[in-house]
C-alpha positions in Angstrom: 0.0 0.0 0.0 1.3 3.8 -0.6 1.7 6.2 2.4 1.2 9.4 0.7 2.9 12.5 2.3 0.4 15.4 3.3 1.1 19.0 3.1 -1.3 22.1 4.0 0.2 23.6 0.6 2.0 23.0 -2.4 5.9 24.7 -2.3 6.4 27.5 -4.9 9.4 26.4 -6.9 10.2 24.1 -9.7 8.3 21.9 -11.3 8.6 18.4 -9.3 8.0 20.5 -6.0 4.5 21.3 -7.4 3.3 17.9 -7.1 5.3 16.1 -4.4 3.1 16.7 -1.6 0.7 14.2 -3.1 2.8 11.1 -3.8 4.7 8.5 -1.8 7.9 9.9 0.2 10.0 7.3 -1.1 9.1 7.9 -4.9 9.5 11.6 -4.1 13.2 10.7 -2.8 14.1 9.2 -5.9 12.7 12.0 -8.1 14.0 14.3 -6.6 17.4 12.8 -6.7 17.0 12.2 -10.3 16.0 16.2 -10.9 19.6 17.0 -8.9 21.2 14.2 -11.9 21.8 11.3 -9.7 21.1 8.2 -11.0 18.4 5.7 -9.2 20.1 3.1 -7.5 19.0 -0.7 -8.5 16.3 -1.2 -5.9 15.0 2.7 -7.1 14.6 2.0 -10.5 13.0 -1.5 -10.1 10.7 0.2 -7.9 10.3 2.9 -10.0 8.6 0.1 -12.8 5.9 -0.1 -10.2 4.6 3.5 -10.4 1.1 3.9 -10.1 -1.3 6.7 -10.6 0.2 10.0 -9.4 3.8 8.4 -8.9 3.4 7.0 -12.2 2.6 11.0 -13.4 4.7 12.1 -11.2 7.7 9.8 -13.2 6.6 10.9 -16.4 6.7 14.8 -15.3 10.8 14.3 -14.5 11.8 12.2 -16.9 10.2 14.9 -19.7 11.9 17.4 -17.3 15.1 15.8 -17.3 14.8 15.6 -20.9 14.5 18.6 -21.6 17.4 19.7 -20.1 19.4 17.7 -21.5 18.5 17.8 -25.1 16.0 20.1 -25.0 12.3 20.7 -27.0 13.2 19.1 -30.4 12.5 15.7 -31.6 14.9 14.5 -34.1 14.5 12.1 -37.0 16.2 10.1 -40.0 15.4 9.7 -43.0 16.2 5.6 -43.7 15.1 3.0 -45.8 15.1 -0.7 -44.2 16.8 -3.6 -45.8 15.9 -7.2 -44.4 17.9 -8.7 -47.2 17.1 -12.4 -45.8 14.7 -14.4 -43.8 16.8 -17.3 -43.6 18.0 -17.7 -40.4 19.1 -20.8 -38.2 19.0 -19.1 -34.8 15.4 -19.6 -34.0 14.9 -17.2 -31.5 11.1 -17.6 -29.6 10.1 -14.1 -30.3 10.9 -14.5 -33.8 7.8 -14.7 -36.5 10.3 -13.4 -39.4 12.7 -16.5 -39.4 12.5 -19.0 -42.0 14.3 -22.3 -42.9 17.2 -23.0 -45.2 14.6 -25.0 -47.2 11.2 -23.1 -46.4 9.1 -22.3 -49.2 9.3 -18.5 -49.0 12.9 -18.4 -48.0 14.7 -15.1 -49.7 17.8 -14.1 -50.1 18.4 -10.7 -51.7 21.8 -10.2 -54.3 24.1 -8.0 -53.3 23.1 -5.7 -56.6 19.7 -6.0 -55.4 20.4 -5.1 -51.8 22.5 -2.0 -53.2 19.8 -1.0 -56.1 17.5 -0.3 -52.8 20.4 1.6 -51.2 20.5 3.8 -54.2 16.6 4.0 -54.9 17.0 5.3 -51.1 19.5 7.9 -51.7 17.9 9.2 -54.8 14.8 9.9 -52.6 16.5 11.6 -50.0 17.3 9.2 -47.6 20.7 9.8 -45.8 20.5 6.2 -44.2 20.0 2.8 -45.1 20.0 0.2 -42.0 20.8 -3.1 -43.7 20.0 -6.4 -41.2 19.0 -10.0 -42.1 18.9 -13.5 -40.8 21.8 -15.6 -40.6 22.0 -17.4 -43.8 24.1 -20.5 -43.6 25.4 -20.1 -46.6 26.7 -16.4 -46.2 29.6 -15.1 -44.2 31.6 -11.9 -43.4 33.0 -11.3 -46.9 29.3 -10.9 -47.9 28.6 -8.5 -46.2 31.6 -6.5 -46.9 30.4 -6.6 -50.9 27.2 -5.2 -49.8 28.9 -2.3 -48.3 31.4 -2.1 -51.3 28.8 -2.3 -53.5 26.6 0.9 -52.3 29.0 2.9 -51.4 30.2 2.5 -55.3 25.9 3.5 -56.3 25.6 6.0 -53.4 28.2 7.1 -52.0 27.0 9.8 -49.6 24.6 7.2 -48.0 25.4 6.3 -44.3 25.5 2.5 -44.4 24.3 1.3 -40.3 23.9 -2.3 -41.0 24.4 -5.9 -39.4 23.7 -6.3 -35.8 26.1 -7.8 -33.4 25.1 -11.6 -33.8 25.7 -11.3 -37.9 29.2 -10.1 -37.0 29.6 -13.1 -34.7 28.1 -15.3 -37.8 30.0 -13.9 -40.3 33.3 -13.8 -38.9 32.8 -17.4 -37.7 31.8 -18.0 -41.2 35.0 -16.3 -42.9 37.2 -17.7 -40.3 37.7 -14.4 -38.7 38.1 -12.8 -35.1 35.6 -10.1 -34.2 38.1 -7.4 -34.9 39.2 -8.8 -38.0 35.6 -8.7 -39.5 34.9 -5.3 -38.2 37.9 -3.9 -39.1 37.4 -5.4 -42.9 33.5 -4.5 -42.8 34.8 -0.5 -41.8 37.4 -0.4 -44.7 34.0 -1.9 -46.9 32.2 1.2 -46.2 30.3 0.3 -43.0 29.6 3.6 -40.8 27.7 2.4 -37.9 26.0 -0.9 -37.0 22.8 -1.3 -34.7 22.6 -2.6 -31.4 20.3 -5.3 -31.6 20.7 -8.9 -30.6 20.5 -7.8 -27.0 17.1 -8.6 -26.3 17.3 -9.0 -22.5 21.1 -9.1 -21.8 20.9 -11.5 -19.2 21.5 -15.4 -19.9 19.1 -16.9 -18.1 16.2 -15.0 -19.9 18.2 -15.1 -23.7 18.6 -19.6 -22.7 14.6 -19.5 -22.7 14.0 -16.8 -25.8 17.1 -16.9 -27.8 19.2 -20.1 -26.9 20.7 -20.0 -30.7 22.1 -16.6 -29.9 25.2 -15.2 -28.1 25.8 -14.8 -24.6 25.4 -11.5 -22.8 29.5 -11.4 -22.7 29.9 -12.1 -26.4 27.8 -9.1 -27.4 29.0 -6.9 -24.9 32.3 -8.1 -26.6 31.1 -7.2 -29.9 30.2 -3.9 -29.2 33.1 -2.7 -27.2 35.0 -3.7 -29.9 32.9 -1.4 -32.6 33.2 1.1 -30.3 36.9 0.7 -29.9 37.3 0.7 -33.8 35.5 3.7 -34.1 32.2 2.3 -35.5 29.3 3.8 -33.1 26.2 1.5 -32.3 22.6 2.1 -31.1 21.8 0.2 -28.0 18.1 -1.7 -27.4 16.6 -3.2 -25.1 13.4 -6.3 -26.3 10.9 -6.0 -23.1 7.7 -7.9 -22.3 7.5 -11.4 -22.7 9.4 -13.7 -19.7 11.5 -10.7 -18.4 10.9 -8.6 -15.1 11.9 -5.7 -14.1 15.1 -6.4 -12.4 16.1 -8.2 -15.8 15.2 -4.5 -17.2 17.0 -2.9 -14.8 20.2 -4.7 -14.6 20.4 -4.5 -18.9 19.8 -0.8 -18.5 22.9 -0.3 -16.1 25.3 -2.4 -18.3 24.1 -0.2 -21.1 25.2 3.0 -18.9 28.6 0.9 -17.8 29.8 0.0 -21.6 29.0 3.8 -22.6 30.7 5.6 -19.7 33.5 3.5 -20.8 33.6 3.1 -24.7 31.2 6.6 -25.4 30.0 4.6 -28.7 26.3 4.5 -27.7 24.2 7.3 -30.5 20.8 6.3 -28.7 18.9 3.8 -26.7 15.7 2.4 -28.3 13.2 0.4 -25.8 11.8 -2.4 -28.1 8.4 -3.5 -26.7 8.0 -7.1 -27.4 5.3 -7.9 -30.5 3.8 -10.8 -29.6 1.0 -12.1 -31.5 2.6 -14.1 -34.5 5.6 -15.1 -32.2 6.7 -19.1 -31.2 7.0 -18.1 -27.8 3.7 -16.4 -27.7 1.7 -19.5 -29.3 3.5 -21.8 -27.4 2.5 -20.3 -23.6 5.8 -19.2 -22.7 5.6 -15.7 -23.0 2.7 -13.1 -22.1 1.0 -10.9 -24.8 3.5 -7.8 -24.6 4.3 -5.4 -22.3 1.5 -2.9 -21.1 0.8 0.6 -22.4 2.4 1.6 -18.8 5.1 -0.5 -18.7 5.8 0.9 -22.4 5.7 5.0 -20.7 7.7 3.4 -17.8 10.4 1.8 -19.9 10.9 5.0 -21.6 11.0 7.6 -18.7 13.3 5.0 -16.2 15.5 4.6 -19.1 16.2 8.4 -19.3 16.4 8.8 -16.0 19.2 5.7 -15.6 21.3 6.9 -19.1 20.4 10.4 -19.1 23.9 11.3 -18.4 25.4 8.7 -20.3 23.4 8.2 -23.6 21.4 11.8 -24.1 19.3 10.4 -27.3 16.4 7.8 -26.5 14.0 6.9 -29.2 10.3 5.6 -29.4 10.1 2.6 -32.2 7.0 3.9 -33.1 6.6 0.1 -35.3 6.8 -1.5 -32.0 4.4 1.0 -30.0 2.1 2.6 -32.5 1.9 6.3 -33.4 -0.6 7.2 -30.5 1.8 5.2 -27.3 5.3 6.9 -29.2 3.7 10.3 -28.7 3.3 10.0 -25.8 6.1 8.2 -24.6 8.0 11.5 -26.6 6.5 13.2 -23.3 8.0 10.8 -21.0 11.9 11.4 -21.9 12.1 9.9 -25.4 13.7 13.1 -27.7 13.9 10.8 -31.2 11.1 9.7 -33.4 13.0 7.0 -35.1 13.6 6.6 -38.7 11.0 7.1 -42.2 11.9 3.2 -43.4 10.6 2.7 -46.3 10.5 -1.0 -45.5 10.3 -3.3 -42.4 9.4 -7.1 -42.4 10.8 -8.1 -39.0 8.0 -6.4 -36.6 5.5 -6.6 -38.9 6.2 -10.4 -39.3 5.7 -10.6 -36.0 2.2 -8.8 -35.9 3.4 -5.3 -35.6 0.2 -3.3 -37.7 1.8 0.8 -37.2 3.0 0.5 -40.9 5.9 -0.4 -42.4 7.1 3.3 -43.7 6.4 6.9 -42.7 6.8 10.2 -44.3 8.7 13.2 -42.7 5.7 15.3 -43.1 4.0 12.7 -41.2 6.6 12.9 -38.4 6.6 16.5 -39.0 2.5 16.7 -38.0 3.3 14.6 -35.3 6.0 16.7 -33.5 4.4 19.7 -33.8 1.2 18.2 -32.5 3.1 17.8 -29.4 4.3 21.8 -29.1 7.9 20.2 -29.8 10.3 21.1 -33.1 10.6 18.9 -35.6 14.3 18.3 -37.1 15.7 16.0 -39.9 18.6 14.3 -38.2 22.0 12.0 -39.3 22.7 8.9 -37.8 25.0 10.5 -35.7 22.7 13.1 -34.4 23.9 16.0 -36.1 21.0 18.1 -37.2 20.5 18.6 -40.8 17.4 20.5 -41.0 15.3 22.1 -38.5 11.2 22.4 -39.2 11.0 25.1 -35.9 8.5 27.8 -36.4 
């Protein structure tokens, strides 16, 4: 049960002092500690993911605050096309409704001219992106990937290739008989310019043994990463919430994130991915429960800026994942970055994901501004190339 604090008036003063008379003492602690710029401890922020009501307001209120000092009132973002240039994949990850067999039916495999005619299509229609990911195909390895990032830089050469999350660099260098530097190191000199951080899912191996027991170990892509980082190639980070995780599995992956980037300063943003569940193995199968809540989604996004918002300033909504309505509003809850256009996406919508597969900027454009906040075209890197402010 909450004991709530009483007060015979609200305090004049900043914004969190408006409101604290009416919520628990403990959750006012923590707030206010966060509104100074410390950090919640672990036992905090876990019970921070049980806000309710006006703590749960209360939450959302600092974590836009804190937000906005740090990166202020405009919502970046990038103008991308997608690229899942295979569904062949021998992982077989739970969550996974995208996957197919070597010898399914409606296996794909894109050609490397294909992969880097869609690059160029991109780029010819103002996209300054192309984020290039796929299954692990048996039958392809490092050197493949390197020819795709060869290959558009050759057709579009401008184009900021982000491509190949940390498990395809584990598969392709194992596949070319490479180390993880080696692969990186040749995949940089090919033209790669950043890579995603996905692959995480939960990074905590007793969760990733019952989702993703194909995949690497939390140490492996925390391996992975440092060493992008360390060669000069930035990464995203994520975070794949709601199915059997808790919210000390959220917590602890949330403060590795923060450790790796205090150290390696690689991180460009963190992107909460809220599980999509309906078309999923481990959905149909019992294991898993049908996706995280509406408030768990507002919750992941305003503890997350609260933990990192010293450490990694940029934290987007997947608006796929959540749906226009929930990333709005999660954009007033500490998220500052909209995502990208994508032109294309088969992996959430695979998995049952109906927000659309692509997205204007105008669209994004409408949506900002709904919110009172300024819309701005953005680089992978966060560098602002055009501003829509009135």
């Amino acid at each position: 049960m909450i004991k709530r604090q009483s007060c015979n008036h609200a305090p004049s003063g900043d914004l969190f002092n408006r409101i604290s008379c009416s919520i628990d003492p403990a959750v006012s602690r923590i707030l206010e500690r966060a509104l100074e710029g410390k950090p919640p401890s672990r036992d905090d922020a876990i019970g921070l993911f049980g806000c309710k009501g006006q703590e749960l307001n209360a939450l959302i209120m600092v974590a836009d605050e804190l937000r906005r000092r740090t990166v202020g009132n405009t919502v970046t973002y990038v103008v991308n096309r997608n690229i899942n240039f295979t569904n062949v994949c021998i992982a077989k990850c739970g969550f996974c409704a995208f996957s197919r067999a070597p010898d399914a039916p409606d296996r794909y495999l894109f050609s490397v001219e294909e992969i880097a005619k869609r690059a160029e299509e991109a780029w010819r229609m103002g996209a300054t992106e192309v984020c290039i990911q796929g299954g692990l195909h048996p039958k392809i390895d490092a050197s493949f990937y390197a020819e795709i990032c060869k290959t558009i830089k050759m057709r579009a050469p401008s184009i900021h290739i982000h491509a190949f999350s940390p498990m395809e660099i584990v598969h392709g260098a194992e596949g070319a008989g490479l180390s993880i530097t080696e692969s990186i190191r040749m995949l940089k000199e090919a033209g790669l310019d950043s890579m995603p951080g996905t692959a995480a899912e939960i990074l905590d191996d007793q969760i990733r043994r019952i989702i993703c027991p194909g995949k690497m170990t939390t140490k492996k892509w925390v391996e992975v990463i440092k060493t992008a980082h360390r060669l000069g190639i930035p990464t995203t980070s994520t975070i794949m919430y709601g199915h059997v995780d808790k919210p000390e599995h959220w917590v602890s992956h949330l403060a590795l994130l923060r450790e790796i980037q205090i150290e390696t300063s690689g991180f460009t943003e963190f992107v909460p991915l809220s599980f999509t569940y309906p078309n999923t193995p481990i959905y149909r199968n019992g294991m898993a429960r049908p996706g995280a809540t509406g408030a768990e989604d507002v919750k992941m996004h305003a503890v997350s800026r609260l933990i990192l918002n010293d450490a990694i300033r940029n934290i987007q909504v997947s608006w796929v994942k959540l749906g226009l309505k929930l990333a709005q509003l999660c954009l007033n809850a500490g998220a500052n970055d909209f995502g990208g256009t994508l032109m294309d996406e088969s992996i959430s919508r695979a998995a049952g994901a109906s927000a659309g597969q692509s997205m204007s900027a105008e669209e994004f454009n409408r949506l900002i501004s709904d919110l009172g906040r300024n819309p701005a075209q953005r680089s992978t890197t966060y560098q602002i190339l055009r501003s829509f402010e009135k």
